[in-house]
OpenMM code with the backbone's topology and positions (N, CA, C; nanometers):
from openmm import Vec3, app, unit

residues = "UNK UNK UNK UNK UNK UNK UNK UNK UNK UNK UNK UNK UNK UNK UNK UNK UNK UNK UNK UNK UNK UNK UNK UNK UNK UNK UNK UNK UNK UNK UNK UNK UNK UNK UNK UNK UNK UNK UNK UNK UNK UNK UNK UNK UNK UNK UNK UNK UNK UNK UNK UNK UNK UNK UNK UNK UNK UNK UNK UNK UNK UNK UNK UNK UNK UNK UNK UNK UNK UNK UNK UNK UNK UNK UNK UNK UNK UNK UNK UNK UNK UNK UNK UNK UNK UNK UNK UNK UNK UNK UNK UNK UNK UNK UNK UNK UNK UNK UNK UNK UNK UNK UNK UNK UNK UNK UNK UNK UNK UNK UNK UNK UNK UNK UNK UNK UNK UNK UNK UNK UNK UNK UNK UNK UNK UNK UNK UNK UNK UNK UNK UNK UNK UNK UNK UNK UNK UNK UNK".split()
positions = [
    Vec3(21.8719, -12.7160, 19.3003),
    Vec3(21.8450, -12.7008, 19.1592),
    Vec3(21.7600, -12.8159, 19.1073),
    Vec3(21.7431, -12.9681, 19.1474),
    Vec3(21.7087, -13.0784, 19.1129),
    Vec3(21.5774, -13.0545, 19.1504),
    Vec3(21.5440, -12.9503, 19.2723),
    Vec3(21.4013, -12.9210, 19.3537),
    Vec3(21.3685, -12.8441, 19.2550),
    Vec3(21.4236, -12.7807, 19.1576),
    Vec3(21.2980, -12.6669, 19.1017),
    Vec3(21.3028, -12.7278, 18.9323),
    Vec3(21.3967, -12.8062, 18.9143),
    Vec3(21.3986, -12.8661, 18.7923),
    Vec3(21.3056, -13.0094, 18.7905),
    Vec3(21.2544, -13.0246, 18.9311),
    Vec3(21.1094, -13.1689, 18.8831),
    Vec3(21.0028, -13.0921, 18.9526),
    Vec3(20.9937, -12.9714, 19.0299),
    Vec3(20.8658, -12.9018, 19.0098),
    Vec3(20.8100, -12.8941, 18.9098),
    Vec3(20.6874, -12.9265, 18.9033),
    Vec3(20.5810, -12.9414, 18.8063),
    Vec3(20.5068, -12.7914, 18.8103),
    Vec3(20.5030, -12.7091, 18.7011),
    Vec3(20.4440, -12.5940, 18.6715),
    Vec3(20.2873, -12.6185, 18.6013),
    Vec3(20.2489, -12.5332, 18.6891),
    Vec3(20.0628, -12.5405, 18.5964),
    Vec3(20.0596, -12.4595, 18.5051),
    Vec3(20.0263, -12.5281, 18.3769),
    Vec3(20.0264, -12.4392, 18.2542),
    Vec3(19.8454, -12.4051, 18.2396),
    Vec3(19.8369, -12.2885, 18.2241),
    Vec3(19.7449, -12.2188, 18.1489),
    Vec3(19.6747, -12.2647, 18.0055),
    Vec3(19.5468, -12.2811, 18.0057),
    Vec3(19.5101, -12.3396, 17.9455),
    Vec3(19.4994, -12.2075, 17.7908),
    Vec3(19.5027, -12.2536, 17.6832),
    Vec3(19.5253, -12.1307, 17.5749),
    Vec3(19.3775, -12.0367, 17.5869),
    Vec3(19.2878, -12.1038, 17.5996),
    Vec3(19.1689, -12.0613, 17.5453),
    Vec3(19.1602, -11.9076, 17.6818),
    Vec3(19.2281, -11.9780, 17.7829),
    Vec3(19.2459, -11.8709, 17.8523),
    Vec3(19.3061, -11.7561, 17.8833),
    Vec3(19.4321, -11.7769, 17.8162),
    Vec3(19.5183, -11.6368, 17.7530),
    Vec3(19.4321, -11.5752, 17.6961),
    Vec3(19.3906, -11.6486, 17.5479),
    Vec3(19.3217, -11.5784, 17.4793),
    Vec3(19.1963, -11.4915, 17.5203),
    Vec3(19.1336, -11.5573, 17.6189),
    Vec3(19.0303, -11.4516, 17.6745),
    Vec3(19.0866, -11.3282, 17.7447),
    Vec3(19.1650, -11.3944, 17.8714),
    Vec3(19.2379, -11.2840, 17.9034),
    Vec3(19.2602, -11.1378, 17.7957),
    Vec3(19.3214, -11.1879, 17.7031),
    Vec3(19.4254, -11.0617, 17.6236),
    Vec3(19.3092, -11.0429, 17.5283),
    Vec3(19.1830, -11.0863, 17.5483),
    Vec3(19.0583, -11.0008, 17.4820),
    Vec3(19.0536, -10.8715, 17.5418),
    Vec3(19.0054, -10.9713, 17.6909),
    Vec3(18.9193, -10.8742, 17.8073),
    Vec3(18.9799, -10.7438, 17.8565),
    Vec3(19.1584, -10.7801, 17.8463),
    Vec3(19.2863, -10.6678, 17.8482),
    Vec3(19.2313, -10.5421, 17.7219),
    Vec3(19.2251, -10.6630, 17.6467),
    Vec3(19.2579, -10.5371, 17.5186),
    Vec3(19.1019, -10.4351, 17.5231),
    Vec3(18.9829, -10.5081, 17.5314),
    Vec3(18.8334, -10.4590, 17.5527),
    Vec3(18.8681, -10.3397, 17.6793),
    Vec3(18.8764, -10.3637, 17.7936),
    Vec3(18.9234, -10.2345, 17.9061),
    Vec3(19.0263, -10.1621, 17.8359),
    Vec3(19.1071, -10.1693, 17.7665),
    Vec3(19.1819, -10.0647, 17.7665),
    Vec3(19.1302, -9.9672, 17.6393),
    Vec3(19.0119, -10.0451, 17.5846),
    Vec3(18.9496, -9.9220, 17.4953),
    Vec3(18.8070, -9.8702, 17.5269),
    Vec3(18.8211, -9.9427, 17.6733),
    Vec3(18.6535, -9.8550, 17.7248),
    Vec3(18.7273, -9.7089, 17.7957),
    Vec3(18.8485, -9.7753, 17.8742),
    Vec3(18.8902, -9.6872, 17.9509),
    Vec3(18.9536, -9.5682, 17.8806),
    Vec3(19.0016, -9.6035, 17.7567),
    Vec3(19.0251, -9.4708, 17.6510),
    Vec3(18.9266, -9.3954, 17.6497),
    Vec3(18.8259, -9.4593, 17.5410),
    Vec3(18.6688, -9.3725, 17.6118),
    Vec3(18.6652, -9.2838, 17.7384),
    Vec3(18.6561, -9.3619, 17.8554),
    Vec3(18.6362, -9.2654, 17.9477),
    Vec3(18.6607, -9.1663, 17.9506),
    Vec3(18.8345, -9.1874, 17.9293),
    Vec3(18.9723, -9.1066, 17.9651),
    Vec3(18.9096, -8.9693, 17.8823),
    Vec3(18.8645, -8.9880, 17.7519),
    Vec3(18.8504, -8.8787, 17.6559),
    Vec3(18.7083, -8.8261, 17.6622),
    Vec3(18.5916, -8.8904, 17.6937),
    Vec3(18.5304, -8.8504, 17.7650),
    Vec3(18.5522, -8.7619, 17.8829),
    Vec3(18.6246, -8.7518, 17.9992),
    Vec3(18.6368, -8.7078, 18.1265),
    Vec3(18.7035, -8.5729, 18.0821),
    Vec3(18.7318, -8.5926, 18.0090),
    Vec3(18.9045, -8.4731, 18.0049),
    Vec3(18.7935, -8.3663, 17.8909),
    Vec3(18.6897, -8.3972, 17.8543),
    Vec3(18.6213, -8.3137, 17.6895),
    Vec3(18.5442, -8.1959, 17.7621),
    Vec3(18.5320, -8.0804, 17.7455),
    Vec3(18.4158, -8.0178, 17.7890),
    Vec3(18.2705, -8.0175, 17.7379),
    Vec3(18.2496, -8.0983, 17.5941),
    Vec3(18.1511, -8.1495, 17.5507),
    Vec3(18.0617, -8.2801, 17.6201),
    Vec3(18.1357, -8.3059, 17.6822),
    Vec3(18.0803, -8.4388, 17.7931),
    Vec3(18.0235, -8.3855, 17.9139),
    Vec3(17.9116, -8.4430, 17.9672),
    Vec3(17.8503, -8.4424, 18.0710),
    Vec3(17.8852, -8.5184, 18.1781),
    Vec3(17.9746, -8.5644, 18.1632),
    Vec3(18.0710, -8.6526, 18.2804),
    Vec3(18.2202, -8.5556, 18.3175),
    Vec3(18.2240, -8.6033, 18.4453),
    Vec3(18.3438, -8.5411, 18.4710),
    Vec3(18.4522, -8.5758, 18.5010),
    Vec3(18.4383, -8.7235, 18.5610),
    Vec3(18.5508, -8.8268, 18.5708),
    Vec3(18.5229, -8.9589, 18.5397),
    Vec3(18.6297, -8.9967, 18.5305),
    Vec3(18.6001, -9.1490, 18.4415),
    Vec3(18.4939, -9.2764, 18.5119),
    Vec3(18.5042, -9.2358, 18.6840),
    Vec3(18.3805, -9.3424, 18.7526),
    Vec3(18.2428, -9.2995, 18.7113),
    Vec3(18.2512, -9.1366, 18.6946),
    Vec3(18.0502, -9.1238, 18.6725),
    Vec3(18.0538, -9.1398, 18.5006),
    Vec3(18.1431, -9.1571, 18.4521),
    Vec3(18.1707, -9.1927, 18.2811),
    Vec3(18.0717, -9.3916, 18.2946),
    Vec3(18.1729, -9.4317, 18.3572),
    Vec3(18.1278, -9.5551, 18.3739),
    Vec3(17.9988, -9.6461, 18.4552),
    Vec3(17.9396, -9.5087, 18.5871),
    Vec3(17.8413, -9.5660, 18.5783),
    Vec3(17.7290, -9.4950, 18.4909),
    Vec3(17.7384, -9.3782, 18.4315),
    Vec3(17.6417, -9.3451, 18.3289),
    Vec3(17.6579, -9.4551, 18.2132),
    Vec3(17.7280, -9.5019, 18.1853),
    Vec3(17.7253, -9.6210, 18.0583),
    Vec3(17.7354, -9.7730, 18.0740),
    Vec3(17.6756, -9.7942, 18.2712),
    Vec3(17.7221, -9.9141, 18.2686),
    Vec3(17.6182, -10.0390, 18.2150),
    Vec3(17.5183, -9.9846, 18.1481),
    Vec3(17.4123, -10.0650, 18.0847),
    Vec3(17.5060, -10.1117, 17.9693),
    Vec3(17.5175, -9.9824, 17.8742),
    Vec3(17.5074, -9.9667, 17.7700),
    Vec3(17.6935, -10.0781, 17.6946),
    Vec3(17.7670, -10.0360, 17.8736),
    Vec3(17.9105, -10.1147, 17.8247),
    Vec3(17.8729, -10.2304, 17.8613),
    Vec3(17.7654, -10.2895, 17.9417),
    Vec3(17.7798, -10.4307, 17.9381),
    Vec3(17.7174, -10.4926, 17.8278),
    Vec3(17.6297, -10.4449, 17.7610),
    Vec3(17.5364, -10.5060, 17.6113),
    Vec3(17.6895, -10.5261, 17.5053),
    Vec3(17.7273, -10.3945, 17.4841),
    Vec3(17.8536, -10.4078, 17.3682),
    Vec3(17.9602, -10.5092, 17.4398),
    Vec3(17.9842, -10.5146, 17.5735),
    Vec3(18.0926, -10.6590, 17.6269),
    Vec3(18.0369, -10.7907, 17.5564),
    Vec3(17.8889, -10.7694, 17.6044),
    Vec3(17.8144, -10.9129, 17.5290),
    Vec3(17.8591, -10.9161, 17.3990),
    Vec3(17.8482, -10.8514, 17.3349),
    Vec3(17.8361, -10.8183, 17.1608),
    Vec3(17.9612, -10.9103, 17.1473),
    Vec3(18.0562, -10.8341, 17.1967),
    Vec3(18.2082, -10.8301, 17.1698),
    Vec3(18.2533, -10.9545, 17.2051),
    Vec3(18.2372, -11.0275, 17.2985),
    Vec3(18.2520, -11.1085, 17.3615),
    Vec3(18.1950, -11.2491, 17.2526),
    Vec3(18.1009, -11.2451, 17.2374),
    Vec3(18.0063, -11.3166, 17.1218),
    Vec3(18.0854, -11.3385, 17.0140),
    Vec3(18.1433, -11.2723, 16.9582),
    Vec3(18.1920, -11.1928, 16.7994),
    Vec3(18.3035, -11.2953, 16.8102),
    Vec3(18.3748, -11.2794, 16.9526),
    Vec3(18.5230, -11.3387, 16.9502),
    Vec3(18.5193, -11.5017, 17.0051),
    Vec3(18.4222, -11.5080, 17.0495),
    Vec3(18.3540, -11.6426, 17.0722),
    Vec3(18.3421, -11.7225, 16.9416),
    Vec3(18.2970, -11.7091, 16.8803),
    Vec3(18.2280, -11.7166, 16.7456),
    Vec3(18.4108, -11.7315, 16.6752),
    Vec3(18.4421, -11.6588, 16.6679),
    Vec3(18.5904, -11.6512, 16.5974),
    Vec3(18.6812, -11.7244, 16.6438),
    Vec3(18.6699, -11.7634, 16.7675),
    Vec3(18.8377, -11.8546, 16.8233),
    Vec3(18.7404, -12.0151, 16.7816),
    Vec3(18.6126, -12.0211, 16.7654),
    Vec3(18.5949, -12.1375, 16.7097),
    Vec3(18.5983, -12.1834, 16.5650),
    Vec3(18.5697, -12.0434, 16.4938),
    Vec3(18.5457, -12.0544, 16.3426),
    Vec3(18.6055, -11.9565, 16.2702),
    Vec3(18.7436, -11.9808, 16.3156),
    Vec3(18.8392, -11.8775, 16.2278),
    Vec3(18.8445, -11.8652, 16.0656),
    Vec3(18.7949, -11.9196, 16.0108),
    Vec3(18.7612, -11.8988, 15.8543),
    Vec3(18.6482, -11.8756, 15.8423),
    Vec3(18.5164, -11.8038, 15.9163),
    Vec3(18.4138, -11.7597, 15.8540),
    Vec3(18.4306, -11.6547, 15.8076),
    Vec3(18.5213, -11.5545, 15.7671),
    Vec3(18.5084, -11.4272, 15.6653),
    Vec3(18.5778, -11.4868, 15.5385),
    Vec3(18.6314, -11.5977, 15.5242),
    Vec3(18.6525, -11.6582, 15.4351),
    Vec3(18.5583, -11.7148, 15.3534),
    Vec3(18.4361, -11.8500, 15.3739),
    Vec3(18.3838, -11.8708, 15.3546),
    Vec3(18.2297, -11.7334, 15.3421),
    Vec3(18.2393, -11.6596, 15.4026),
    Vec3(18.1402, -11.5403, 15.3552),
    Vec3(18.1932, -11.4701, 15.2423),
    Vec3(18.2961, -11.4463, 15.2411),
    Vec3(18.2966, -11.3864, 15.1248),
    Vec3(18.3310, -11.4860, 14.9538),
    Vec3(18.3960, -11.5667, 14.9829),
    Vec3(18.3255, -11.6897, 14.9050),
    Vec3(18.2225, -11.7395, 14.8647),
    Vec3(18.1232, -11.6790, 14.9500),
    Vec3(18.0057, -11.7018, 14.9364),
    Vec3(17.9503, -11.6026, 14.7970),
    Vec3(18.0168, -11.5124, 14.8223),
    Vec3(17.9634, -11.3842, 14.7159),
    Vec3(18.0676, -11.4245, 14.5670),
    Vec3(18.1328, -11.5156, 14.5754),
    Vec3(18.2085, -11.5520, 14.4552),
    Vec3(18.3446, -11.4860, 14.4675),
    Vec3(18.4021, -11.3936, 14.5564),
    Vec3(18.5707, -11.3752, 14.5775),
    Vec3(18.6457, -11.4789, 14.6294),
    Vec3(18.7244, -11.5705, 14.5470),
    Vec3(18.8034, -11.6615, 14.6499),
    Vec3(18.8960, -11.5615, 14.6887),
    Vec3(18.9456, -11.5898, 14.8035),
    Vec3(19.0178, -11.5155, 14.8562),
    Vec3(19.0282, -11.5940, 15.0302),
    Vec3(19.1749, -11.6128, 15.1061),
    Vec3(19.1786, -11.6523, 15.2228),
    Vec3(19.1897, -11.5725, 15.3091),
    Vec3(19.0739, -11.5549, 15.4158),
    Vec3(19.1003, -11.4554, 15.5303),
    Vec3(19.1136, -11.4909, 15.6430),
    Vec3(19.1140, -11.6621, 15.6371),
    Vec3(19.1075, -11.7124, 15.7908),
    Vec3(19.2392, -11.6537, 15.8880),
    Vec3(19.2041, -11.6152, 15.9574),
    Vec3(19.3333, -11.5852, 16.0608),
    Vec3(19.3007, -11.6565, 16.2155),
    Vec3(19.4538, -11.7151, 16.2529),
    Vec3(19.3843, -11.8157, 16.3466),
    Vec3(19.3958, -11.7130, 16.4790),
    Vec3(19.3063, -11.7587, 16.5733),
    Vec3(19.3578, -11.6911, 16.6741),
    Vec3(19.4632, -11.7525, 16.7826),
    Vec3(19.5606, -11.6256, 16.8140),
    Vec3(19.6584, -11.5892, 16.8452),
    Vec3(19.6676, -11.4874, 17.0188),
    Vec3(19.7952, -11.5096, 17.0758),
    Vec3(19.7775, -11.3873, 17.1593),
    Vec3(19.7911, -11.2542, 17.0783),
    Vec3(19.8098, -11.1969, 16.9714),
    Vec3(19.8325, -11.0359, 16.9339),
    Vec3(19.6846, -11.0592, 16.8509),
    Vec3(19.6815, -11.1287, 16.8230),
    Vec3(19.5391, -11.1391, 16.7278),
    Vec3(19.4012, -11.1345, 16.8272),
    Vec3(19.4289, -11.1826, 16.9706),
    Vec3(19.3070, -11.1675, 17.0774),
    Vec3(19.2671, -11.0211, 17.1201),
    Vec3(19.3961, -10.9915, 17.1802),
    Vec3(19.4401, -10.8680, 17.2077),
    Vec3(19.3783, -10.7334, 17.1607),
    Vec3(19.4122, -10.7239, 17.0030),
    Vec3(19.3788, -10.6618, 16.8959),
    Vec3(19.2075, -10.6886, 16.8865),
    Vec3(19.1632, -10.7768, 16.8747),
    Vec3(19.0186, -10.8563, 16.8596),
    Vec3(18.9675, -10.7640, 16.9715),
    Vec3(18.9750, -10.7732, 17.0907),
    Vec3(18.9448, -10.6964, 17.1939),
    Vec3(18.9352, -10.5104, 17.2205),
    Vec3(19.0921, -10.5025, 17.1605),
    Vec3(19.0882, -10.3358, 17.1353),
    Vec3(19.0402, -10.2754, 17.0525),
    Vec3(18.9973, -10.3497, 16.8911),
    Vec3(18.9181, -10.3108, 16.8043),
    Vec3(18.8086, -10.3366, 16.7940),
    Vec3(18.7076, -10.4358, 16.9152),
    Vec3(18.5746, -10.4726, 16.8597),
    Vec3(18.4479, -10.3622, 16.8509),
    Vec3(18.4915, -10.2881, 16.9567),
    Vec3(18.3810, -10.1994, 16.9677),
    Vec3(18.3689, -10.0992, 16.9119),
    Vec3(18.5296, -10.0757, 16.8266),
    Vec3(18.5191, -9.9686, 16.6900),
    Vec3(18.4272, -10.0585, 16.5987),
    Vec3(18.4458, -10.1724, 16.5913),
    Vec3(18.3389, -10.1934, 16.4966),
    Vec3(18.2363, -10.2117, 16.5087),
    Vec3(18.1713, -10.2240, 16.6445),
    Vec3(18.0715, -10.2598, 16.6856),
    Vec3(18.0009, -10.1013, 16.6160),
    Vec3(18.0595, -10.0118, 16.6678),
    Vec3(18.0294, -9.8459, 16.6160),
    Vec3(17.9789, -9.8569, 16.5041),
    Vec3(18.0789, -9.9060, 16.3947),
    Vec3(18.1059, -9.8227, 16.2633),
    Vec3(17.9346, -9.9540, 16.2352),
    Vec3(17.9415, -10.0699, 16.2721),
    Vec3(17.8425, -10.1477, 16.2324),
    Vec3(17.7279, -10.0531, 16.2404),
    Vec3(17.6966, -10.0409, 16.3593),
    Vec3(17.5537, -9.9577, 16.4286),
    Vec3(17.5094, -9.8043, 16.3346),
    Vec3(17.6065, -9.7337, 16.2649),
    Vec3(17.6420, -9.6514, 16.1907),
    Vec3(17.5807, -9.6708, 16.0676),
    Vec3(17.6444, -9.8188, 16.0227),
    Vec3(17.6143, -9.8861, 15.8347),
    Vec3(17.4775, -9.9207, 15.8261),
    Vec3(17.4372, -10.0074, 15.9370),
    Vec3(17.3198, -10.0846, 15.9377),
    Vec3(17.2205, -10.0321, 16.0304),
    Vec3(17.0677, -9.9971, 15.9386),
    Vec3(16.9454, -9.9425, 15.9999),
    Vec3(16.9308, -9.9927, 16.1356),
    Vec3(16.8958, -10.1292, 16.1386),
    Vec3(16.8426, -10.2385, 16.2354),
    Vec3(16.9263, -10.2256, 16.3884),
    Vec3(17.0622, -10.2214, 16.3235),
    Vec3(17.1755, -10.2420, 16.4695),
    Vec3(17.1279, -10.1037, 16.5089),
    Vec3(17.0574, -9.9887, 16.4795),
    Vec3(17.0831, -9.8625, 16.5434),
    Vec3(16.9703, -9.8252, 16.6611),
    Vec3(16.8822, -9.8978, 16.6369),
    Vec3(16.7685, -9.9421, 16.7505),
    Vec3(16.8140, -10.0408, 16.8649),
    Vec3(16.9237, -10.1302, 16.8152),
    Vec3(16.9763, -10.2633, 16.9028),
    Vec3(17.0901, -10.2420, 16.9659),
    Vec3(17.2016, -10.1572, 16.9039),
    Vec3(17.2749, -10.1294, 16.9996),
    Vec3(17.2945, -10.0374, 17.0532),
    Vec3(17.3362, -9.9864, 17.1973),
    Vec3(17.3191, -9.8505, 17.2331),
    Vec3(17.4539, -9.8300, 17.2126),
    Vec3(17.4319, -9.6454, 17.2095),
    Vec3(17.5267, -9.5576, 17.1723),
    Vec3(17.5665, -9.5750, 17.3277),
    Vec3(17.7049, -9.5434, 17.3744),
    Vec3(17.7438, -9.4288, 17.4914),
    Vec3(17.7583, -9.3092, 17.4849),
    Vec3(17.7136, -9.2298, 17.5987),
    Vec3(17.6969, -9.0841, 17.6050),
    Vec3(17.8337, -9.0371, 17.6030),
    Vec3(17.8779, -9.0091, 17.4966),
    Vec3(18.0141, -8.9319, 17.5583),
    Vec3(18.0452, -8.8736, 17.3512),
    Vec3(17.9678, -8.7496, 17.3594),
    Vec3(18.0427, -8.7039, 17.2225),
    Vec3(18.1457, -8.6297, 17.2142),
    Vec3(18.2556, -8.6466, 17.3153),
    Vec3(18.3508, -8.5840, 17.2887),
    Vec3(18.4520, -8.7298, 17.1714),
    Vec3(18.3875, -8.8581, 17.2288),
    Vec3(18.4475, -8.9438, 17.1460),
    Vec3(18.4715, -8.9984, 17.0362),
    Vec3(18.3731, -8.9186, 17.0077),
    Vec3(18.3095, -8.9312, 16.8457),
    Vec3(18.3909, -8.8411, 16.7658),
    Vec3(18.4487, -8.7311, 16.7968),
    Vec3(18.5073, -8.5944, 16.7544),
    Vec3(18.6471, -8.6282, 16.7500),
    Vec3(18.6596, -8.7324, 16.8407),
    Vec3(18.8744, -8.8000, 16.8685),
    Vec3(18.8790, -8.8543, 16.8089),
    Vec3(18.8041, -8.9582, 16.7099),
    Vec3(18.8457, -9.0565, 16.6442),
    Vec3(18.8436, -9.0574, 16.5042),
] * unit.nanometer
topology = app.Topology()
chain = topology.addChain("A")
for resn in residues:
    res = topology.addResidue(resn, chain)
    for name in ("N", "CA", "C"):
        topology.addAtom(name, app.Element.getBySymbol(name[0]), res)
């Protein structure tokens, strides 16, 4: 017991959870995609590998995106604070990051990456769509 009570455990550094439980949460909403993609008869794919290499351009640009976004955020967790302050709402939105807050960051970026590309002229030339409109119809 004295042997496992002065073993020294290697702790994990945070910044690395936090990527982790991005990159977790990011796959498990490409692979939704797929999943609903594969299974649609509106899709031109038929299983989730030719899902993924028909979009594997297009999922590595939005990883960048996404990846960027949350980059940007585990350093400067009050910039939607200060932006919208900017427009004269005080109001606090900093939220620090967290493991459920990475997680989440990850499973929701590329809905917004969407709804962005959608709002704004410019992003619709810059970011690519993925081929799969059965996904568009699920959500």
């Amino acid at each position: 017991m004295d042997a496992l009570r002065n073993h020294t455990f290697m702790r994990v550094p945070e910044h690395t959870c936090l990527w982790a439980l991005f990159i977790a949460g990011h796959g498990l909403h490409v692979l939704k995609r797929a999943s609903l993609s594969a299974g649609s008869r509106l899709s031109g794919t038929k299983t989730c590998f030719e899902w993924f290499r028909t979009n594997a351009l297009t999922l590595a640009i939005r990883l960048f995106i996404n990846s960027a976004a949350f980059s940007y955020w585990i350093t400067h967790p009050d910039t939607a604070t200060h932006m919208i302050g900017a427009i004269g709402i005080p109001v606090n939105l900093t939220l620090e990051p967290g493991h459920a807050t990475a997680a989440m960051f990850g499973l929701s970026a590329d809905s917004m990456v969407d709804w962005a590309a959608a709002k704004v002229p410019i992003l619709q030339r810059e970011i690519p769509a993925t081929n799969d409109p059965s996904y568009a119809r699920s959500r």
